[in-house]
N, C-alpha and C positions, 0 to 999 in steps of 0.2 A: 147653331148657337154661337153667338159672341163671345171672345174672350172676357166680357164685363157681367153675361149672363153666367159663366161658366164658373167665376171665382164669386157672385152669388147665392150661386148655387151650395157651392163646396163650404160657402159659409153656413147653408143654410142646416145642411145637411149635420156640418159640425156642430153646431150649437146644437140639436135633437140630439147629439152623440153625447153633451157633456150633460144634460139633462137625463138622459138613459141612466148614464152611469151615477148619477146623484139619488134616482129611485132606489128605495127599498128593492132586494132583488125577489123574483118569485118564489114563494115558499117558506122567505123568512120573515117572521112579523118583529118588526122592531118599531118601537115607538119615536113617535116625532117631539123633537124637542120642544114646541110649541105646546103640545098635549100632554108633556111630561112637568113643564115648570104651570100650566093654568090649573093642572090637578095640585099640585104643593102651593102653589101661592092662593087656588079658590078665585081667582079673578083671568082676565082677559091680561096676560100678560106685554100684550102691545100696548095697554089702554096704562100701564104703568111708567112715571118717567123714569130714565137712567142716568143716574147719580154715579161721575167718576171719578178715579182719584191715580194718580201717579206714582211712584215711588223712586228709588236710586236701584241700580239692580243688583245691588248687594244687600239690598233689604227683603229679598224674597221670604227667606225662612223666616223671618222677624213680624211679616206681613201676614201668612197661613198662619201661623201661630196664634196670633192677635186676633185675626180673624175668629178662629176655633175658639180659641177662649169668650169671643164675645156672645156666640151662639150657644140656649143650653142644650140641643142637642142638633144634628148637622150629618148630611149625609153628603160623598160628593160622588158627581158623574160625570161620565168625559160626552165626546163629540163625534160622531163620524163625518166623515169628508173631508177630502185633499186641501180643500181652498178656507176648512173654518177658520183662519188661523188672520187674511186675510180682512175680516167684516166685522165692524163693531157688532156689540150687542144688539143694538137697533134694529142693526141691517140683519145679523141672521133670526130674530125673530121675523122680518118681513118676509125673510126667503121662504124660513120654516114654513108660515103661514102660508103663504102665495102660491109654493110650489112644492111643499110636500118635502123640501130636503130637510138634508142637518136629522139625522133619527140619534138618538142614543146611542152613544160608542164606548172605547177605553178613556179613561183619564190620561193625558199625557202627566208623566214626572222627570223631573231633571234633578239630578244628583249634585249636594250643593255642598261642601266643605264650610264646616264650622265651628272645626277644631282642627288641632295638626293630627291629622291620621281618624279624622272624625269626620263623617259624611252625611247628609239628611235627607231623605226623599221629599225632594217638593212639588208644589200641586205645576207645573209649567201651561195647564189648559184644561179647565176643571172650572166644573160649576158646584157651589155650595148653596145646598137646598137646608138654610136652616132653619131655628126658630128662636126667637127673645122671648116671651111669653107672650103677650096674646100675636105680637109682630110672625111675622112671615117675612122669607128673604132668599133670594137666588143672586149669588153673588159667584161671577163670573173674574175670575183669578188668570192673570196669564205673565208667564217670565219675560224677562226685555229678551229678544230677539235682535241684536244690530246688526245679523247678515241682512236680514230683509229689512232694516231700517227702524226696528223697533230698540229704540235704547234705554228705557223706562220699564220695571213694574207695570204692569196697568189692572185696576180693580174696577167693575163695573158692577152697579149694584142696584138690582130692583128690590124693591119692599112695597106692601101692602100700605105703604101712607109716605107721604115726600117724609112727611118730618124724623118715622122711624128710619130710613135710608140717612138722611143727613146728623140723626145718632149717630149709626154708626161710623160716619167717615169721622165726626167731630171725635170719637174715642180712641180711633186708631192709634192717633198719634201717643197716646198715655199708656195703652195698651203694646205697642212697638216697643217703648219704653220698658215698660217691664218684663216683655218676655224675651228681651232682646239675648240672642246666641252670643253676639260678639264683646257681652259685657265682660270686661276682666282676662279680656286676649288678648296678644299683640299680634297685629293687623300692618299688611299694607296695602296699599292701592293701586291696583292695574287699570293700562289702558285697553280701549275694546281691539280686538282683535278687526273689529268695521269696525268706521266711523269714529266721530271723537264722541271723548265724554268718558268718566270714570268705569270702570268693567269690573268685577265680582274679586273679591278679596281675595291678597295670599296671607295665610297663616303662618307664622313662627312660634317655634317653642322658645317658652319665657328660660331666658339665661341661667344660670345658676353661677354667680359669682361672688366670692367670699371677699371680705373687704383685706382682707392681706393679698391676696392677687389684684390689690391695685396699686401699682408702683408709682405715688408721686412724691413729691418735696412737700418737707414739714409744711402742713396747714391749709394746704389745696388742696385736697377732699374733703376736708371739714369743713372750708366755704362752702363748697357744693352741696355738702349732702344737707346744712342748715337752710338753704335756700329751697330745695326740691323736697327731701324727706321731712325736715323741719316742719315746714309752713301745713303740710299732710299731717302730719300730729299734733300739731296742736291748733288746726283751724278754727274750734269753737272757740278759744281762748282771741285768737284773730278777730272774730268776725265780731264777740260783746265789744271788743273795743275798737271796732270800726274799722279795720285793714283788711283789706283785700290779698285775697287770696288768690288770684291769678299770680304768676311770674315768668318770668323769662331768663332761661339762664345759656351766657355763649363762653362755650368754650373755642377755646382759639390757641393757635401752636402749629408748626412746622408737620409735618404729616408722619406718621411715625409714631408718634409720641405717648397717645393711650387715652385720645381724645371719642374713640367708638367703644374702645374698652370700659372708658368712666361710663357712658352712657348705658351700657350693657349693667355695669355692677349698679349701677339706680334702680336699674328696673328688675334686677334681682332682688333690691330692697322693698318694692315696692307691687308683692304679687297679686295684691285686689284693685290694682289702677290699669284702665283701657289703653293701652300701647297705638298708635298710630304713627305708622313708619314712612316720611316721605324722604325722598332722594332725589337728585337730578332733577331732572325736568317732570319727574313726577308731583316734585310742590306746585304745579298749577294748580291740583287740586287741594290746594290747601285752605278754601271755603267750604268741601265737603269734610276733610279731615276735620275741621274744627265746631260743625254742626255735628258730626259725629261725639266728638270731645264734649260739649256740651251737652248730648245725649247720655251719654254713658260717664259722668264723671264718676269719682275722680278719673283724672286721665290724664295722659302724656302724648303730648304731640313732639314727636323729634323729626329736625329740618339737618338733615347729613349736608354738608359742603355746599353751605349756605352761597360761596364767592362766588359760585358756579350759575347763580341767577340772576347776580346782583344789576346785570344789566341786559340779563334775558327780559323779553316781554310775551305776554299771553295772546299771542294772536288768536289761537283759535274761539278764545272768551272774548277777542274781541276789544281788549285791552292793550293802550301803548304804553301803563305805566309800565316800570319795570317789576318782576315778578315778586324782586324782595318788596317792592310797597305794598304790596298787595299780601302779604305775609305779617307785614309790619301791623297795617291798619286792618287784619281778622285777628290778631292779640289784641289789638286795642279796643275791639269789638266785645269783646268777650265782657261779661257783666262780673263787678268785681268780688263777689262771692263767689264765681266758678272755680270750682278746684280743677284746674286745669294750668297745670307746666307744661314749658316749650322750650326744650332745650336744642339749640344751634350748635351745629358746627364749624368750625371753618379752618382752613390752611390760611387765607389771606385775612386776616382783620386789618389791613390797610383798605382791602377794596370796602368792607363791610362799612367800616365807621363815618363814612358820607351820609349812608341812607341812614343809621344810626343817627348820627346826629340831628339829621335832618327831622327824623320823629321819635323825640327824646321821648323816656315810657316804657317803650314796651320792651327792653330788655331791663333788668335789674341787677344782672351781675354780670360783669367779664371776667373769665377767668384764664390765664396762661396756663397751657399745658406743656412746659417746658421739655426740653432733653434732658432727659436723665442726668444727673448728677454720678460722682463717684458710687457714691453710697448706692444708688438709684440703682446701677449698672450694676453692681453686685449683688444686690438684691434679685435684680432680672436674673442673673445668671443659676441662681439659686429654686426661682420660682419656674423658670422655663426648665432645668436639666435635673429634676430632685435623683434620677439614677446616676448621675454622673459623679466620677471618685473624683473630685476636684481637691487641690491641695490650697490652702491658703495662698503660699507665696505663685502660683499658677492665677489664682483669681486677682490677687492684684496686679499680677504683669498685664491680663488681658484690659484688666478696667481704666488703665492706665493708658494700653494700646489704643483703646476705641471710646476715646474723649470725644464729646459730638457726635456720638451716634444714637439710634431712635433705639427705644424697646421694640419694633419692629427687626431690627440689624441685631439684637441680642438674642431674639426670637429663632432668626435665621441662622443665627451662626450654634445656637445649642442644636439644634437638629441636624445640621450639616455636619457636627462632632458626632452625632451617634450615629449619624450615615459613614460616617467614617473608621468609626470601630464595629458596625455590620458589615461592613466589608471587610476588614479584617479579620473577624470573625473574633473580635475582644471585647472587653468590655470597655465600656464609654469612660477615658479618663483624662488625665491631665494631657498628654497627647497630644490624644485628638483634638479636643479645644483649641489647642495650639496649633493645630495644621489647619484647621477651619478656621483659625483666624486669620494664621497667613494668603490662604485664598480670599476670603474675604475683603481682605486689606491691601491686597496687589492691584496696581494696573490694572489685568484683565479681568477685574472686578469692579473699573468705576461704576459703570452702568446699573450692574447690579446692587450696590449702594445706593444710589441715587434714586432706585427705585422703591428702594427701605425708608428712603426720605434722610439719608446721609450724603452728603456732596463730600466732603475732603477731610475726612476725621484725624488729628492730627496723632 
């Protein structure tokens, strides 16, 4: 026998091998999926066409959901065999058919977060044998997969008439809509672990912040909070007189200053609005953040250290704008009834205000978030150290010391005083403050400054 007969062979022999193992084994009767969906649909399930439909894959739970709701009553079943995972719906009904595989298995589920410390069983490879009233329907559900290159939802769905099947994909969308998990959460967006493309949400617990723990200069939170909380309460008054209710609002300031903090006490204000949290190079996806935003309004889409993109671009979308245009012009996108704020960041508002000018619109306020002031800094020191025995004339030597420094450096230095009276084993007082400000404040503390967003505080 020839080497060309002999790996013929060995093919021939394996392929009978993986056929073996795809029969039902001896003794056990399990039903063929072909025989399982023509008894619930009453028809020749090959003879029906499949209607499919895609999703993001962070829209799994929102997807079953929708689904279930749309059916008045609905059973699911799973699949056996290694490779189902692999073949459209088409293809394993043809197999089922032709060659007896594919019988009745478990349902696959994948554990899907959709709350902080809240989990859901979802369908990940499940068939929905349901029913609409007089309709019939087998609707095959499977989770994005991007190790093996699946990076989509995918819904594939037979029904007893095209036009019941294209119901139901036409209601999805109203239906996602309403049973949606993530309305009224704060969300952010990961990359896939394969491949590109957005990957399954992380959650955050909504802040709890009280407007005296925000330390700025007379009358800058009250621009803020009129532009962002304002425009939210009184939209309907907005919209009989014709203003749009989208906005934009950039704060801007040295780093340090209490520019993540403002945006945190917003959204403490604001606990029935959908949070969507982009950052770094995660704003490329700032086309699904804001179809998301749209979905779920009210909402807020926050862009953390905007400078950081201003002249990044999106390759992987395939795009040579820079990534803030693309940022720019999905605000301007937005229809202007959307209740949907977008609040910016930035350290550099010199790099920002190019692109800014360039597409005047879609920010409506800028706002400095300056250094602390006297007042400002004694307020910090008060709001950060409420255990601390501080004496007055101690609180103005220090606020006087650390002129030009960040609420981040006041931050730093009240905690580095009660590390310093645990080590002593005393109580956090005038002292201490004072020896953590002299570390603070030395030489071998530039760096450490600098990193608080203080350079040479006089």
């Amino acid at each position: 026998m020839t080497e060309q007969d002999e790996v013929a062979e060995f093919a021939r022999l394996f392929r009978a091998f993986l056929e073996r193992m795809h029969q039902t084994p001896t003794g056990i009767a399990r039903e063929n999926l072909r025989d399982r969906l023509r008894a619930h649909l009453e028809v020749e399930p090959a003879d029906l066409p499949v209607i499919a439909a895609t999703f993001p894959p962070f829209e799994l739970p929102n997807v079953q959901l929708a689904l279930e709701s749309w059916f008045d009553s609905a059973e699911v079943i799973g699949l056996a065999g290694s490779d189902r995972g692999h073949h459209s719906l088409g293809e394993l009904l043809e197999l089922a058919a032709g060659h007896g595989r594919f019988a009745i298995g478990a349902v696959d589920y994948q554990r899907v977060a959709v709350d902080v410390g809240v989990e859901m069983d979802c369908v990940a490879f499940g068939f929905y044998l349901g029913r609409r009233g007089e309709d019939r329907y087998a609707a095959l559900l499977r989770a994005a997969n991007p190790q093996f290159g699946r990076i989509t939802v995918q819904l594939e769905v037979l029904a007893t008439s095209k036009d019941a099947g294209e119901r139901l994909l036409r209601a999805l969308p109203d239906l996602i809509r309403e049973h949606n998990v993530f309305r009224g959460k704060v969300v952010s967006f990961e990359p896939h672990d394969f491949g590109h493309g957005v990957g399954p949400f992380r959650l955050h617990p909504r802040p709890g912040i009280a407007r005296d723990d925000v330390v700025l200069p007379d009358g800058v939170l009250e621009r803020v909070e009129r532009e962002v909380i304002g425009v939210a309460e009184h939209r309907e008054a907005l919209l009989r007189s014709g203003q749009h209710l989208r906005r934009g609002v950039l704060l801007y300031g040295p780093p340090g200053t209490g520019k993540t903090h403002t945006v945190r006490y917003l959204l403490s204000r604001l606990p029935e609005f959908t949070v969507v949290l982009l950052a770094g190079m995660s704003i490329r996806y700032v086309g699904e953040a804001c179809a998301l935003a749209r979905k779920l309004q009210p909402a807020l889409v926050v862009l953390e250290d905007c400078d950081l993109i201003a002249e990044s671009r999106d390759h992987l979308h395939g795009s040579e704008n820079p990534l803030l245009f693309q940022v720019l012009n999905e605000m301007d996108g937005l229809a202007e009834d959307a209740d949907v704020a977008f609040l910016l960041t930035t350290n550099r508002a010199d790099i920002l205000e190019p692109a800014l000018a360039e597409r005047p619109g879609r920010v409506d306020l800028a706002v400095e978030v300056p250094l602390p002031d006297a007042a400002g800094r004694a307020r910090l020191l008060t709001l950060y150290g409420p255990t601390l025995d501080l004496s007055p004339a101690v609180i103005d030597r220090i606020v006087a010391e650390t002129e030009g420094t960040t609420a981040s450096f006041a931050k730093e230095l009240v905690r580095r005083a009660v590390l310093l009276a645990a080590e002593a084993g005393a109580t956090p007082g005038d002292q201490h403050l004072q020896a953590a400000a002299a570390e603070l404040l030395s030489a071998r503390d530039t760096l450490t400054r600098r990193l608080l967003g203080t350079s040479d505080p006089r």
